[in-house]
C-alpha positions as CSV (number, residue, x, y, z in Angstrom):
1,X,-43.9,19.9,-100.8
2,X,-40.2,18.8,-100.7
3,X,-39.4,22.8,-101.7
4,X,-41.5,23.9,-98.4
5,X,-39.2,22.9,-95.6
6,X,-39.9,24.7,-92.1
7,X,-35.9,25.3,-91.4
8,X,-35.1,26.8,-95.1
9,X,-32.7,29.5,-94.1
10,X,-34.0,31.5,-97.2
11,X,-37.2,31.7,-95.6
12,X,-35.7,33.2,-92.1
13,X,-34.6,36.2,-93.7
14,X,-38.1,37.5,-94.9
15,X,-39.5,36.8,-91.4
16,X,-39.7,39.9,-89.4
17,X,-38.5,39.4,-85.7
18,X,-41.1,39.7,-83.3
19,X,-40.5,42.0,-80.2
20,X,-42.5,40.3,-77.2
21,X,-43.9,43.0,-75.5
22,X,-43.1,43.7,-71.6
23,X,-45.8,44.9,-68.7
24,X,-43.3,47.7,-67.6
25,X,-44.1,49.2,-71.2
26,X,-47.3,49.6,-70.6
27,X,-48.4,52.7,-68.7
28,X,-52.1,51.1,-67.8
29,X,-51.6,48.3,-65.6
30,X,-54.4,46.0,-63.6
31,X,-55.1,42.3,-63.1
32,X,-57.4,39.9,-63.2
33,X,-58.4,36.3,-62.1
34,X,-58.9,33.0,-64.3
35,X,-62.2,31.1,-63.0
36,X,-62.7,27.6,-63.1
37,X,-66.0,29.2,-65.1
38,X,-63.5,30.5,-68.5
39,X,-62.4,27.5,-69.6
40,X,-63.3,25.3,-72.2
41,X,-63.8,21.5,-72.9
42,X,-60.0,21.4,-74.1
43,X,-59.2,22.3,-70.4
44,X,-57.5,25.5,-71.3
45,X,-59.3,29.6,-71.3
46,X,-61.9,30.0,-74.1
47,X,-60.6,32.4,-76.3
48,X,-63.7,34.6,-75.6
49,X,-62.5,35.3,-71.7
50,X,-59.3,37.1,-73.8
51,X,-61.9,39.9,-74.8
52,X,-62.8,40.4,-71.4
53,X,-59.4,40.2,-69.8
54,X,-59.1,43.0,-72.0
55,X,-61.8,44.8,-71.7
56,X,-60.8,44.9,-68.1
57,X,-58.0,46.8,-68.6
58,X,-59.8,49.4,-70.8
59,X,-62.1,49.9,-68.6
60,X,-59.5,50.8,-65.7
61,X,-58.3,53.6,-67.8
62,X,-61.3,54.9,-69.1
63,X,-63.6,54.8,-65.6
64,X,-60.5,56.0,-63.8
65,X,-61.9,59.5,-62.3
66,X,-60.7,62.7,-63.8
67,X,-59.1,61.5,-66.7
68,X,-61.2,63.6,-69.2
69,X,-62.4,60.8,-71.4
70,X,-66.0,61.0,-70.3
71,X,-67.2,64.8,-70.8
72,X,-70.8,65.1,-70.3
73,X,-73.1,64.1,-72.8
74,X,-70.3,61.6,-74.4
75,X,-69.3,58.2,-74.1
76,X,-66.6,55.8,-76.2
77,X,-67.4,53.0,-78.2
78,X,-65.6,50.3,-79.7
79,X,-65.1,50.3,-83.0
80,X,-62.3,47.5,-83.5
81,X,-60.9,44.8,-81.4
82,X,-57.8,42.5,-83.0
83,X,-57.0,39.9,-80.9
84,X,-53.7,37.7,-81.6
85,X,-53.2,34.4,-79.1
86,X,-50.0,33.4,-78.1
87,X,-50.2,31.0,-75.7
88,X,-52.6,29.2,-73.5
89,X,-53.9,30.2,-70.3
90,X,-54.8,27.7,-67.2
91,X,-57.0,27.7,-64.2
92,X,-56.5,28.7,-61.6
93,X,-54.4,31.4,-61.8
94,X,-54.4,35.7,-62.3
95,X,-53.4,37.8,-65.3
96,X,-51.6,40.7,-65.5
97,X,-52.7,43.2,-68.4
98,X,-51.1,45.7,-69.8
99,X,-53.1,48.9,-71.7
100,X,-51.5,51.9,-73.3
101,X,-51.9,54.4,-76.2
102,X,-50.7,53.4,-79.9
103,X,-52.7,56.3,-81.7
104,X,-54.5,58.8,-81.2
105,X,-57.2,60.6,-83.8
106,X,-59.6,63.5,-84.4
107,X,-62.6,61.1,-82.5
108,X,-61.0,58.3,-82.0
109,X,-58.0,56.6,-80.2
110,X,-56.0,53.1,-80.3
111,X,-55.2,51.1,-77.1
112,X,-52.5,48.7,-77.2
113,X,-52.3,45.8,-74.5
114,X,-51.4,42.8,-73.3
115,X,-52.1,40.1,-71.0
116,X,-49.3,38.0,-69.5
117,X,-49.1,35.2,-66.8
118,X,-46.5,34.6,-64.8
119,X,-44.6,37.2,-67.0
120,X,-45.2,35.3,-70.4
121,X,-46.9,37.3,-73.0
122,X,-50.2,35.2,-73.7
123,X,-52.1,37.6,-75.8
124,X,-51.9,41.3,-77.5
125,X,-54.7,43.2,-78.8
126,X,-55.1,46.4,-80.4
127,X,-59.1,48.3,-79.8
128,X,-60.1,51.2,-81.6
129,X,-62.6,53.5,-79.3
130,X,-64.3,56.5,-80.5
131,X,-65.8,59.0,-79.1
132,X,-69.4,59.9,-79.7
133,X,-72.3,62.3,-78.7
134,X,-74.8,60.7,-76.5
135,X,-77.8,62.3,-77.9
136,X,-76.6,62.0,-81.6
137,X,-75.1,58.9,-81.4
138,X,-72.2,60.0,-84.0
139,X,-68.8,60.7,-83.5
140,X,-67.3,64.1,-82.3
141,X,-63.7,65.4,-81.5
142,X,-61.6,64.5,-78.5
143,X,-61.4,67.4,-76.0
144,X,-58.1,68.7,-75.2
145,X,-58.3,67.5,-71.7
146,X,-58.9,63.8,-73.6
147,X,-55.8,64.3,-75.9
148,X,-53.5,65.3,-73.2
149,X,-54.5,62.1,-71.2
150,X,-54.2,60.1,-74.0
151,X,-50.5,61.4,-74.6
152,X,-49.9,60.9,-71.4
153,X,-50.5,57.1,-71.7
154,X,-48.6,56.3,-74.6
155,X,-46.7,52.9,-74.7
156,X,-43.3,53.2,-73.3
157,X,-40.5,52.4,-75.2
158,X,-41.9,52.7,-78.6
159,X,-38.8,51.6,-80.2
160,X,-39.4,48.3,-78.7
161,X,-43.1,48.7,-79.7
162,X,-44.2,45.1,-79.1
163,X,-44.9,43.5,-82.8
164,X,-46.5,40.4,-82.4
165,X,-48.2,40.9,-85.4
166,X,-50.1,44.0,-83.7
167,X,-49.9,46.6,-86.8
C-alpha cells in the first residue's frame, strides 16, 4: 500500500478537474424547504429527500402552463435518475435547485440539475424523461412545440458544463 499514496503527483495528472456547477447556469430555477421530517438518524438529510428535491424542480418545468410538454393524450416518464452527493444537507434550512436541458432525443430528453444551499453545490443529477402515449403506454416523438421548449432550456454556459461526474 506504500505505492498508493493520496498526494502522488502522478496521480493528479489523470484526474480530470471538476467544474462545480453554478445556479445562474441553470435556466429552471425553484426552491425548496428542508423539514425536521428528511433527516436521518446521522442528523443530516436522508439521501432519499435528494430525489425529491429534484423532482421538485422537474416538476416546475414540466407543469409550468404552455410549455408544450404535455399534448393531449401524453404524459413523460422517468426513465433514469443518477444521483451524485456532494455534501451534506442540515435542518432547518431551503434549497435552491437548478434544472436545465443536457439532451434532447427523438422521445426522450435529459435534465440536468442541481441543488445548492447557501450557494454550495450539494448534489447534481442527471434524469432521463420520455415521452409516451397515454393509451399505448409506449413511447412516441417530441412535438415540435416540445423540442423548441426544450432548446430553449438548455444549460447556460455549456463550456462550463458542470462535471461532477454527471456524464
Amino acid at each position: 500500500m506504500e505505492n498508493c499514496a493520496v498526494n502522488d503527483p502522478s496521480m493528479a495528472a489523470t484526474k480530470a478537474a471538476r467544474v462545480w456547477p453554478e445556479l445562474n447556469q441553470f435556466p429552471g430555477q425553484t426552491h425548496d424547504v428542508i423539514r425536521f421530517g428528511d433527516l436521518d438518524p446521522q442528523g443530516h438529510v436522508n439521501n432519499t429527500v435528494f430525489a425529491t428535491f429534484f423532482e421538485t424542480g422537474r416538476v416546475a418545468f414540466l407543469r409550468e402552463p404552455g410549455n408544450g410538454l404535455s399534448p393531449p393524450g401524453t404524459t413523460s416518464v422517468l426513465a433514469r435518475l443518477d444521483i451524485n452527493f456532494l455534501k451534506e444537507l442540515h435542518w432547518p434550512g431551503e434549497v435552491e435547485i437548478g434544472t436545465g436541458i443536457a439532451e434532447i432525443g427523438r422521445s426522450s430528453f435529459t435534465f440536468l440539475q442541481a441543488i445548492f444551499h447557501e450557494g454550495v453545490c450539494a448534489a447534481t443529477a442527471r434524469a432521463t424523461m420520455v415521452m409516451i402515449d397515454a393509451q399505448t403506454r409506449r413511447s412516441r416523438p417530441l412535438p415540435q412545440v416540445a423540442l423548441a421548449r426544450l432548446e430553449e432550456m438548455k444549460l447556460r454556459d455549456p463550456e462550463k458544463e458542470p462535471s461532477g461526474n454527471l456524464r
